[in-house]
C-alpha positions in Angstrom: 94.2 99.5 83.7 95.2 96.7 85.8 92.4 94.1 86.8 90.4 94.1 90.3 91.7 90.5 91.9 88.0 90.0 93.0 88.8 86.7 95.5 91.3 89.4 97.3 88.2 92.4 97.5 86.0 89.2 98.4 88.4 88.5 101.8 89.2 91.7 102.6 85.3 93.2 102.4 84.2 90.1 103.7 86.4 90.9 107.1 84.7 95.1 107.3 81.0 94.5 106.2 78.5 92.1 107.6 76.9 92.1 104.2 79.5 90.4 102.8 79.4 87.3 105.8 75.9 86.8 104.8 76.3 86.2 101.4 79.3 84.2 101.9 77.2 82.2 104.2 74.3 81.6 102.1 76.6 81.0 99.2 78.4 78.1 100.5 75.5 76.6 102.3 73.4 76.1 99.1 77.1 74.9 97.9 77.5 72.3 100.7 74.2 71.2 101.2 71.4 72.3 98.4 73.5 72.1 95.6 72.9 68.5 94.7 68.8 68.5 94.8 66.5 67.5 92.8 62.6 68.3 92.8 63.0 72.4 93.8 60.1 73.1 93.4 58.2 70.1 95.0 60.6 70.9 98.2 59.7 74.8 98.2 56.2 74.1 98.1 56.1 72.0 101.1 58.7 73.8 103.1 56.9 76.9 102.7 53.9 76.0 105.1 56.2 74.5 107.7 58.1 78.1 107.8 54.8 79.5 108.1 53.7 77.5 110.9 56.6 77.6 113.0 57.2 81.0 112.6 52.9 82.0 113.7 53.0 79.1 116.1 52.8 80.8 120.1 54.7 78.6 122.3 52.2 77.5 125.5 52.9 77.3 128.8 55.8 74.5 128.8 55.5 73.0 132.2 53.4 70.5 130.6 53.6 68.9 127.7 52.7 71.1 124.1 51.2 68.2 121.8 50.9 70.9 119.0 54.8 71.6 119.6 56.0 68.2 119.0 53.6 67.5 116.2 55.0 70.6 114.3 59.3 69.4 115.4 58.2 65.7 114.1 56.8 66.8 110.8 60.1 69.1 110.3 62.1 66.6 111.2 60.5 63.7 108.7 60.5 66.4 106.0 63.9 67.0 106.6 64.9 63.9 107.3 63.3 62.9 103.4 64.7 65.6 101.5 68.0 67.1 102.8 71.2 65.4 104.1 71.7 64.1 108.2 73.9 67.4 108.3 70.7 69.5 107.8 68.5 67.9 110.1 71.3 68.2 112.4 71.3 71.7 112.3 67.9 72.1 112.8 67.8 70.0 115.9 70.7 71.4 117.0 70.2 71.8 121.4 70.8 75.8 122.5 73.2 76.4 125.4 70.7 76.8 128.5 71.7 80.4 130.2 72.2 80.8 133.9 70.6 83.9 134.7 69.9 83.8 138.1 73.2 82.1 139.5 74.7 86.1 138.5 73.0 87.8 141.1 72.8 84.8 143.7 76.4 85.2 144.6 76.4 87.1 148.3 72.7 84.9 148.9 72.6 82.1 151.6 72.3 78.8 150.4 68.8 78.3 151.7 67.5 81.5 149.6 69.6 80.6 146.5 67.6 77.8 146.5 64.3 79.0 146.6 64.5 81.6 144.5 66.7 79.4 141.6 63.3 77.3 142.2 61.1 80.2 141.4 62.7 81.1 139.0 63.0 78.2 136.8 59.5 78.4 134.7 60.6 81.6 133.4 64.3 80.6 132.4 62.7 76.9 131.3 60.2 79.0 129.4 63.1 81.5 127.5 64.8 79.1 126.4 62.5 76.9 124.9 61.2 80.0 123.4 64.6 81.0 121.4 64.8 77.1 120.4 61.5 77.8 119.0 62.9 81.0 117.6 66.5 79.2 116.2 64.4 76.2 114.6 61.5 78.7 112.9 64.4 81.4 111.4 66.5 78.1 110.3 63.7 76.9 108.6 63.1 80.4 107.2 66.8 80.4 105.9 66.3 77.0 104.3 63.8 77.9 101.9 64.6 81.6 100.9 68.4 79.9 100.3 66.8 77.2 98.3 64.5 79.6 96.5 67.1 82.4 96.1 69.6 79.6 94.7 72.3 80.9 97.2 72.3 84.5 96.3 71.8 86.8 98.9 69.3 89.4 98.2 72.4 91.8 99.7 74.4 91.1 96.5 72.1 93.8 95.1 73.4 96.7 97.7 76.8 95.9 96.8 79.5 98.8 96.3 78.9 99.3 92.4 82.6 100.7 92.1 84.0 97.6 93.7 81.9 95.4 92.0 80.3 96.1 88.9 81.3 94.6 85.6 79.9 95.3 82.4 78.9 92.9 79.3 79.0 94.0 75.8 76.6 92.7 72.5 77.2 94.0 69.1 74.8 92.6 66.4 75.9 93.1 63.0 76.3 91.9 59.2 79.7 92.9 58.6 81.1 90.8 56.1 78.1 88.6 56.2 74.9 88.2 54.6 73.4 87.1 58.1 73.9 88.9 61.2 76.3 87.8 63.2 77.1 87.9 67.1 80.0 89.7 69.0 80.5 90.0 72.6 82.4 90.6 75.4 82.1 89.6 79.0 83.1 90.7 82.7 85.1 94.0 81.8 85.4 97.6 83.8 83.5 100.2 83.4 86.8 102.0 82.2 87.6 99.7 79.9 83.9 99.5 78.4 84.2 103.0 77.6 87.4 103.7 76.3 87.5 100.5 73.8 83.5 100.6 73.0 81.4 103.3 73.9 83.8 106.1 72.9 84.1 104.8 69.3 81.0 103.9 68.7 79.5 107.5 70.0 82.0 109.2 67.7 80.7 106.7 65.0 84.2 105.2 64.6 84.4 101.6 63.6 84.5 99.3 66.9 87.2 97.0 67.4 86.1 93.7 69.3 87.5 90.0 68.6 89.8 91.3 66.0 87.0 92.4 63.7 86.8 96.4 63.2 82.6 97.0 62.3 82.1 100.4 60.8 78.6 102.0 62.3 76.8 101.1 59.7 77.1 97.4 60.4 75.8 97.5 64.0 72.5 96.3 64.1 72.4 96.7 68.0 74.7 97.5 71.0 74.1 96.6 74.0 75.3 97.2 77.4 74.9 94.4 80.7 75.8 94.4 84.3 76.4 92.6 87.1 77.6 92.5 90.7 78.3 89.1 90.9 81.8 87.4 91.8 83.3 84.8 90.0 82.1 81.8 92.2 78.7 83.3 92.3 78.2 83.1 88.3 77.5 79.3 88.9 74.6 80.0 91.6 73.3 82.3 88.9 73.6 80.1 85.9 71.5 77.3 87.7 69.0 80.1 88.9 68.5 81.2 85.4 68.8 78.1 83.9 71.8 78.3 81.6 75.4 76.1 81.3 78.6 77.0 83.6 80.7 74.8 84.0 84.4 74.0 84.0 84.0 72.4 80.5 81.1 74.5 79.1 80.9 78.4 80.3 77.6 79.6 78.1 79.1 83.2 78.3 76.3 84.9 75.4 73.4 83.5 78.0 75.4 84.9 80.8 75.9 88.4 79.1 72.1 88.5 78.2 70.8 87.3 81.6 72.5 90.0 83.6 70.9 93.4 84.0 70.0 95.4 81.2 71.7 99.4 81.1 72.1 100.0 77.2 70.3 102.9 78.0 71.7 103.8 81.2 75.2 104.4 79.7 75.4 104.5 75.9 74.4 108.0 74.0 73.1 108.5 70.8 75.7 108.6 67.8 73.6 110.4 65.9 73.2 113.0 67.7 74.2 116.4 66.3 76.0 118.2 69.6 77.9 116.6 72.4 76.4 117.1 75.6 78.9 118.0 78.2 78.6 114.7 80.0 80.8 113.3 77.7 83.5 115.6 79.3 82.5 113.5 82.9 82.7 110.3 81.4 86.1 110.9 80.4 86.0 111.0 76.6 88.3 113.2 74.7 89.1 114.0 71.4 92.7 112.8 72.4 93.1 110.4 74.2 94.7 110.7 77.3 96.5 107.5 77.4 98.0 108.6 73.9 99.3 111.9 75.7 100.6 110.5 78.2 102.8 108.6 76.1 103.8 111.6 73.9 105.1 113.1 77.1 107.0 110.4 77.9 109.3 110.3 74.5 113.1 110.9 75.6 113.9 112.3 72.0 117.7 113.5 70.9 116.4 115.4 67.5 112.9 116.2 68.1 111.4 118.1 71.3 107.6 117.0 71.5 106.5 119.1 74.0 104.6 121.3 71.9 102.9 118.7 70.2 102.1 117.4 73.5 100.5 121.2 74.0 98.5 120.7 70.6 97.0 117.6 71.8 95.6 119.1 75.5 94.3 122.3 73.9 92.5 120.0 71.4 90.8 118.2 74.5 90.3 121.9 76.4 87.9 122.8 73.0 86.7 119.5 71.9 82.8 120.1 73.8 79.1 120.0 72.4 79.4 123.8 71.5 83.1 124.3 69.6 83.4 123.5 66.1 85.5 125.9 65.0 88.6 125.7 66.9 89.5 121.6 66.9 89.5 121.8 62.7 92.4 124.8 62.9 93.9 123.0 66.1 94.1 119.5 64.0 95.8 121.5 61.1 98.4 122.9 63.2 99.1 119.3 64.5 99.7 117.5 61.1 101.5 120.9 59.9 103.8 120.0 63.3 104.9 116.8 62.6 106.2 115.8 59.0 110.1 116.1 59.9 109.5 113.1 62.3 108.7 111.4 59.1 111.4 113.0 57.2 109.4 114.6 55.2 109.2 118.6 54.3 105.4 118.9 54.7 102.5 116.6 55.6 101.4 115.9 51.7 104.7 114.2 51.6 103.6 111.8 54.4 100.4 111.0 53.1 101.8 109.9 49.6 105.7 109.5 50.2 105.8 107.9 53.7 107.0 104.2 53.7 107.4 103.1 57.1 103.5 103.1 57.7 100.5 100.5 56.8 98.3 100.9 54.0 95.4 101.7 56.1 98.0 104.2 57.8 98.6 105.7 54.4 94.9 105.9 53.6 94.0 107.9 56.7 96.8 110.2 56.7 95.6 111.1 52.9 92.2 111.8 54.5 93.2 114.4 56.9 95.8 115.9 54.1 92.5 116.6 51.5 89.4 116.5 54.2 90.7 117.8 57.3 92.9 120.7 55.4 89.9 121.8 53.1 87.9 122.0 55.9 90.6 124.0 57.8 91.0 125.8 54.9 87.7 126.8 54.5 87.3 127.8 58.0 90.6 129.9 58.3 90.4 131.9 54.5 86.3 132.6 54.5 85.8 135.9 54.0 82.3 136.9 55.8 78.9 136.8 53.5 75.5 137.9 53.7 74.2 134.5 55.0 76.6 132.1 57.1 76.0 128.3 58.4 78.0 127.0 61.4 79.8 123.7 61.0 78.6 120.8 63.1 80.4 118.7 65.1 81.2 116.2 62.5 83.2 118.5 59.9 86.2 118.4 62.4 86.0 115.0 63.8 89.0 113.4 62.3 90.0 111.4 65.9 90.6 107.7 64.3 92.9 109.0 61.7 94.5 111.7 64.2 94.7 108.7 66.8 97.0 106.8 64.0 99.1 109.5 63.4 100.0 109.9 66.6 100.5 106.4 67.6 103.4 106.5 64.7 104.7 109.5 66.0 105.0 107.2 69.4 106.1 103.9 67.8 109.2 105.9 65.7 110.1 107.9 68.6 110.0 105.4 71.4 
């Protein structure tokens, strides 16, 4: 599955959701203008009772001079002035555009009644206006320190649509081929791809493949499963929140992956467990899978016809739930009793032992489901019924790595 181009989602969403124009705002202020600071926390703590005051303070009446007013802009201004760069102080003094209200309904007055009233009037527009300075200094102020202490992420990044944004992190701990245990991971990926090339295997206690090492179950210390919503340019903002490296030299992606949300529980499910529950069936895992059909249907063959083959495989996913044992054991048989003229061979004993064109580890599998897989079968198809029976569970008839290789030959010959 192709990549989400997350600067092009960042654009377009930023353009339909106000959500998005906040964060991008904070963002690139803390970029423009925070980024550089030193003594945080010595800032924060005297910002924070300036916000208070200006945000409690009640503006008097403003025909005469407010002494508590300017003592309060003077203090904000040398604080600012001390700690943040002429572009932020510049903001904060930043003059309003005075409003005109009464010059709107004045129109069809005489001149001598335009004037008196615009003279009436004038404490009460004087008085506004100051007011939403008051108001645009106090919420500035406001925005200054939750940016600083937020380190330019928007609390909105949280509410974020989690199938636009979400990626997922992957640790595996594990001693395999080591006395010690040793770290694997994997950063930023789809949910898609988390599940199809690590959860499904490791659920079906296959061996996991990740950064060209294959660790059998019983190497895995612990899995476990991160998230975030975060873009790209955001992961910086976080690293400096969180105090780890990411930089364009140094990217410290194992403190990344383990600083991001933890949902190991959220959306990994016991391998041990005896039955598959039927939320495996949502969460699109088969005993086929359906990328490997797809490509079966798609052979253009001139001396075989895999269509029924391609008819095994879908019934095998139709009966492969928590509560079928039975049927995907006699359904695997009929596959690998299917195939061995592809191989030119006359049945499937000949290509587990005769078969050259595969691996060894091809060879090895393929002799698994000729003695495992068949005896099983076997069993299951000849037993005649007895006093006392026992069902088989779930993991007499999962044979899906080996069955996955077989069929990925099938693919390569036939291609």
């Amino acid at each position: 599955m192709a990549r989400l181009n997350y600067s092009k989602i960042a654009s377009r969403v930023l353009s339909e959701q106000p959500d998005e124009k906040k964060i991008s705002e904070y963002k690139h202020f803390y970029k423009e203008h925070l980024l550089k600071l030193k003594n945080k926390d010595k800032i924060l703590q005297e910002l924070r009772p300036l916000c208070i005051n200006f945000f409690s303070y009640k503006l008097s009446t403003l025909l005469s001079i407010d002494r508590e007013k300017i003592a309060f802009e003077k203090k904000a201004i040398n604080f600012l002035s001390q700690n943040f760069s002429q572009e932020v102080v510049d903001i904060f003094e930043k003059k309003l555009p005075r409003e005109n209200s009464s010059s709107k309904f004045l129109d069809d007055k005489p001149l001598l009644a335009q004037l008196l009233l615009e003279l009436l009037n004038v404490p009460k527009e004087f008085n506004n206006h100051e007011k939403k300075e008051w108001e645009y200094k106090a919420n500035f102020l406001i925005f200054l320190y939750n940016c600083l202490h937020e380190t330019g992420l928007h609390a909105l990044i949280n509410k974020r649509e989690i199938q636009i944004y979400k990626r997922y992190n992957l640790i595996i701990e594990h001693d395999f081929k080591s006395r010690t245990k040793q770290i694997d991971y994997k950063a930023l990926i789809k949910l898609e791809q988390l599940q199809h090339e690590y959860l499904t295997p490791y659920e079906r206690k296959a061996p996991v493949l990740i950064n060209g090492k294959l660790i059998p179950l019983k190497n895995i210390c612990q899995f476990k499963v991160t998230s975030s919503l975060l873009l790209n340019d955001e992961i910086e903002l976080f690293a400096i929140k969180t105090n780890f490296s990411w930089t364009n030299s140094l990217k410290d992606e194992l403190a990344f992956v383990n600083a991001c949300s933890d949902e190991t529980d959220m959306v990994l499910k016991n391998p041990f467990l005896s039955k598959r529950e039927p939320l495996f069936r949502n969460m699109n895992v088969h005993f086929v899978d359906l990328n490997r059909i797809k490509e079966l249907a798609q052979i253009n063959s001139d001396n075989f016809d895999v269509i029924k083959l391609v008819q095994l495989c879908k019934e095998l996913n139709q009966v492969s739930t928590g509560d079928t044992f039975i049927i995907p054991s006699l359904l695997v048989r009929a596959i690998i009793d299917h195939v061995p003229p592809i191989f030119g061979c006359k049945n499937f004993s000949e290509v587990a032992n005769s078969y050259k064109g595969g691996t060894k580890s091809f060879k090895k599998a393929m002799i698994t489901l000729d003695n495992s897989l068949r005896n099983i079968a076997d069993n299951t198809i000849h037993s005649q019924i007895r006093k006392k029976e026992v069902l088989p569970a779930s993991l007499q008839s999962d044979f899906t790595p080996e069955l996955d290789l077989l069929l990925s030959e099938i693919v390569r010959i036939l291609k």
